[in-house]
N, C-alpha and C positions, 0 to 999 in steps of 0.2 A: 400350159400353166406350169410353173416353175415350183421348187420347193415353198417357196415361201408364197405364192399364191394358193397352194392348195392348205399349209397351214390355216391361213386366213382365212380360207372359205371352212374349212374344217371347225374355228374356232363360233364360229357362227352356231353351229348345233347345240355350244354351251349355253347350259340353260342361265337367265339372269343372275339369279341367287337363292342357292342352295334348292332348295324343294319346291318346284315350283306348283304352282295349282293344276290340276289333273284338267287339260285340256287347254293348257297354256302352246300355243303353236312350239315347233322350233324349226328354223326356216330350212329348209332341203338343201342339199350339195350339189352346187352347178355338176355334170356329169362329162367332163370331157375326156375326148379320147388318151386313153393312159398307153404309156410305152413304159418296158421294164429298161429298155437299152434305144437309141440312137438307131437311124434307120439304117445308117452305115457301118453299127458292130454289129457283133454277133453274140447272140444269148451264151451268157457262160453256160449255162446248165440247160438241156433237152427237158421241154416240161412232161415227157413222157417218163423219165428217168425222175425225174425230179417226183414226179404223184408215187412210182414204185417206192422210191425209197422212204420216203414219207408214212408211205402205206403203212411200213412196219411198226410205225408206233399207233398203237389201241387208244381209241378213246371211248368214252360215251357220247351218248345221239339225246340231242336233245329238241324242244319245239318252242321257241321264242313266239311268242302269241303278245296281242294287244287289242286294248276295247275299242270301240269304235269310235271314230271321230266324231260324228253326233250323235243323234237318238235314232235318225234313219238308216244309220249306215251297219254294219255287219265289224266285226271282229275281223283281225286279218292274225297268220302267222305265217312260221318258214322252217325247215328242217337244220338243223346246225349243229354238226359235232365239235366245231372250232370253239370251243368254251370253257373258261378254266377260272377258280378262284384266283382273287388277285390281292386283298388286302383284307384284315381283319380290322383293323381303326383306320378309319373308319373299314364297316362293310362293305367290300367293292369284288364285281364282279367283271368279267370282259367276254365278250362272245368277236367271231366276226364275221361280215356278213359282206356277199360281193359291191363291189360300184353300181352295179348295172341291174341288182336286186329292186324290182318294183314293188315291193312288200314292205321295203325297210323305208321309204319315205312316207309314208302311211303310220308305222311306228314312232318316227320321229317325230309327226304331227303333235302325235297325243303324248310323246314325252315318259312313255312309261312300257311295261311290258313285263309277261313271266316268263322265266325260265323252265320249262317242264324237262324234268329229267324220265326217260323214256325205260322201263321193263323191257324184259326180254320178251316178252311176248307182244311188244307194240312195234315189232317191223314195216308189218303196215301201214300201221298208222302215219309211221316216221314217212313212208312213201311217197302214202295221201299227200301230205303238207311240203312234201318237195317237186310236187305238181302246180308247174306255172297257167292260173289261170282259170281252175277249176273250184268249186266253192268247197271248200279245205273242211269245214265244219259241219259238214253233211251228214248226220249218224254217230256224231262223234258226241259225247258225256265231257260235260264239266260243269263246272260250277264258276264263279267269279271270286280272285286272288284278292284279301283282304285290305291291302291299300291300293291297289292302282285300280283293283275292276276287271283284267285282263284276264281271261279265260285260264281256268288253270285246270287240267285234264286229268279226267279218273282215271285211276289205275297207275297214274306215273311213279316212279319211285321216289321223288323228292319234286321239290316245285322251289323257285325262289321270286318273288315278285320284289319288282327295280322302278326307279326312277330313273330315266338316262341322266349320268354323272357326264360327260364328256366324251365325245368322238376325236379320234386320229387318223391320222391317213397313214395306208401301208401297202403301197402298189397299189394292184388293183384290186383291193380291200378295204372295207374300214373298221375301226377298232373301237368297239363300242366298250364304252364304260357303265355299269352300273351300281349305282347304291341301293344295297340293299336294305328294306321296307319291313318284309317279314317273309319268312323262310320256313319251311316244316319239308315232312317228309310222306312218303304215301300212306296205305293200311294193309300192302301186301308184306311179302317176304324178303323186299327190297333188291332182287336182282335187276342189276341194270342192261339195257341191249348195251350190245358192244360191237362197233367196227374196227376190223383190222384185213389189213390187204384186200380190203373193196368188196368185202362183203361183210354183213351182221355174222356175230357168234355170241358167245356167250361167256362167261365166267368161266373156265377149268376146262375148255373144248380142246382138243385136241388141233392145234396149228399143223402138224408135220404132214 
């Protein structure tokens, strides 16, 4: 599938217009085999090299969650530090999440989802939810996110609940957009976990 085929299948995720009703489908991304390069070059970059260097820039760890597709079904989420404000007018957020993620078709269904921004004391937790296959909600405290419904977890330092605005293709990733719903923040002390070179730390830890 070529640039512009995977646009086209990309463009399909857009929702009809504007807001749509909570439980409006949006159709899945055929999933085929992606290449960064031609089976005859060669990778500019060692993806070994490539995750080191990367490492050094810190983010926050966050838990993209979503309510369930109908009344029988369970909440699903997935661990994601790939997450970053994108636009104030409108509200727009962007996470991303892999091709090959069976979590993120499940979200896409239901067209909506939170963004839980994770404490430093929720390592675990962030673990849990990057555990392919095991019921992720297990013991875990939330409540439901004011406009979508999608789980949104105690204790987090902030929380943003979205509509999906638009998906992008980017390798072998996709670039989720969302408009943001309603937004707040936790009732702790607001420390966020933090990754940096492949392991959680914290605010003011000592790197060296």
């Amino acid at each position: 599938m070529g640039q512009a085929g995977t646009a086209e299948a990309a463009v399909r995720y857009l929702r009809s217009a504007g807001t749509a009703p909570l439980g409006q489908p949006v159709q899945a991304l055929p999933r085929p085999e992606l290449r960064c390069v031609r089976e005859d070059e060669r990778a500019p970059v060692e993806q070994g090299e490539f995750r080191r260097v990367l490492g050094n820039f810190a983010t926050g760890v966050t838990v993209v969650t979503a309510p369930p597709a109908d009344r029988e079904g369970s909440p699903v989420g997935f661990a994601c530090q790939s997450f970053t404000s994108l636009s104030l007018d409108p509200p727009l957020v962007a996470f991303m999440v892999g091709r090959t993620s069976t979590t993120w078709p499940r979200i896409a269904r239901v067209g909506v989802c939170c963004i839980n921004v994770l404490a430093e004391g929720q390592g675990s937790l962030c673990r849990a939810f990057a555990v392919s296959g095991a019921d992720k909600f297990a013991g875990v405290a939330y409540d439901r996110a004011p406009v979508s419904g999608a789980p949104r977890l105690a204790d987090a330092v902030a929380w943003i609940d979205c509509t999906i605005h638009a998906v992008h293709t980017g390798g072998d990733h996709l670039i989720v957009v969302g408009r943001v719903g309603a937004l707040g923040t936790g009732d702790g002390d607001g420390s966020p976990l933090v990754f940096h070179r492949g392991r959680f730390t914290r605010l003011g830890d000592d790197q060296d």
